[in-house]
C-alpha positions in Angstrom: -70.7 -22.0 11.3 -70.9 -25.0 8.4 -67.6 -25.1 8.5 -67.0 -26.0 11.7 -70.1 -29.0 11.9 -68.0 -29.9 8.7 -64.5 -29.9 10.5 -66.4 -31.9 13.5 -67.5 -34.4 11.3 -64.3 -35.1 9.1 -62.3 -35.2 12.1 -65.1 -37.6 13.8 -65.2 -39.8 11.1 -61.4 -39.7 11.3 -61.0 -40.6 14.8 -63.6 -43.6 14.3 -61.5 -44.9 11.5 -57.9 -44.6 13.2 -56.4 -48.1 14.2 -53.8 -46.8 16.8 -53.8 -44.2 19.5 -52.1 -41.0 19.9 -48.5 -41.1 18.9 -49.1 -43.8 16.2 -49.0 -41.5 12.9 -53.0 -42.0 12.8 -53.3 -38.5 13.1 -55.8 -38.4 16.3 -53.9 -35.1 17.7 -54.7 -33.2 14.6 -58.3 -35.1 14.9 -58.2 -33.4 19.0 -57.4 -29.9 17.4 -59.9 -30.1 14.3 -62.7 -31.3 16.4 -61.8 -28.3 19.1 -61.4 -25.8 16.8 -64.9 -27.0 15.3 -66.6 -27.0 17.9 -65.2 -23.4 18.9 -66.1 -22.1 15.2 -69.6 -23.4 15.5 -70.4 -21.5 18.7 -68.5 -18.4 17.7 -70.7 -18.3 14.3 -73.9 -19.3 16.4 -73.0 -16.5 18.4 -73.1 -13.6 15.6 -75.7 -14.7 13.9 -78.0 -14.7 17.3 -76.4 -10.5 17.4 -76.8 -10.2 14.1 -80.9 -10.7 14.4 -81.1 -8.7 17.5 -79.6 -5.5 16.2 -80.9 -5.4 12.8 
């Protein structure tokens, strides 16, 4: 779960700091994918530690 608030906010801060758009070099479409895959890692790791409490 920390690692994916930590990939959100790297790929945040990249993304605020880019000067051109996609297709530029900037790297914003592996900003896009970081920031998805973050945000997918953080609910997935929510998710089992909410199960994890329940059952034991």
């Amino acid at each position: 779960m920390v690692a994916g608030l930590i990939g959100m906010a790297l790929g945040g801060l990249v993304a605020a700091t880019a000067d051109g758009g996609l297709g530029t070099g900037n790297g914003l479409g592996g900003v896009c994918v970081a920031m998805l895959v973050g945000l997918i890692a953080t609910a997935l790791g929510r998710l089992v530690l909410t199960r994890s409490r329940r059952t034991g």
